[in-house]
N, C-alpha and C positions, 0 to 999 in steps of 0.2 A: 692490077697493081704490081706486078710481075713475077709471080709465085705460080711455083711449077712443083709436082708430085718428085719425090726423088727420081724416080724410075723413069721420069722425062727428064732427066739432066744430062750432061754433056760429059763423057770420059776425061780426065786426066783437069779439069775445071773446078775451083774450090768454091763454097755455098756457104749457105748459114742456116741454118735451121729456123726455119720465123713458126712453124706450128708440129706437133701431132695430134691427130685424130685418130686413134685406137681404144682399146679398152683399156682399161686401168692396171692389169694384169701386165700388159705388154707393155705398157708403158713404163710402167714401175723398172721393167728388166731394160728397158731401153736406158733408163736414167741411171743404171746399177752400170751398166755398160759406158758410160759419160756420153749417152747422143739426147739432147735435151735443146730446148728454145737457147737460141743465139749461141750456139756449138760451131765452131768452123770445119768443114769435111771436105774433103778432097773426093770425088768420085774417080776410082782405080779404074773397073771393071763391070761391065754391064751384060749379065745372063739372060736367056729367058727365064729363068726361073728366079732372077734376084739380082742385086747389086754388090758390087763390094766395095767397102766406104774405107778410108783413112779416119780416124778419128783419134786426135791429140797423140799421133805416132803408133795405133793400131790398128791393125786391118781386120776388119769387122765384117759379114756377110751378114745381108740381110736379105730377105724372101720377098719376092713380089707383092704378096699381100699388105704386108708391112710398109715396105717401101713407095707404094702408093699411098699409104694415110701419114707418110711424112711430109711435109711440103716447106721448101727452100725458097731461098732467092738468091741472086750473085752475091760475093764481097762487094761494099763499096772499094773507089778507087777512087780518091782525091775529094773524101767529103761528099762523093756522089754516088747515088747505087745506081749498079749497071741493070738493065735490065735483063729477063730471062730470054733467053732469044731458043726456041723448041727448033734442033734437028732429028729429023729421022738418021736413024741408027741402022 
């Protein structure tokens, strides 16, 4: 449906937040942080050990573990969602 883990996203590409799957702990801090369902994120920067996201004009790192139980999808663009298109990095 075109949904891809954070940590498989594309550098300097903005997303949306369609889920997380973590524990309730982490998520709580995540939503304390504004990254929540239907959040727009720009991905800056990509570690092996983690991401680091744009979120509403802040730059945010987050840990690989994490980063994979977040899972996006493109912006739409003209009333249409683009799909996830996966490069290796």
């Amino acid at each position: 449906m075109g949904f891809m883990n954070l940590s498989k996203g594309i550098t300097n590409e903005q997303y949306i937040i369609n889920n997380i799957t973590t524990d309730s702990i982490t998520k709580t801090r995540l939503q304390v942080l504004g990254i929540l369902k239907g959040t727009k994120i720009i991905i800056l920067n990509k570690r092996r050990s983690g991401v680091i996201i744009k979120v509403r004009g802040t730059r945010i790192g987050i840990d690989k573990k994490i980063s994979n139980s977040i899972n996006i999808r493109r912006e739409e663009k003209n009333g249409k969602l683009e799909p996830c298109i996966y490069r290796q990095s």
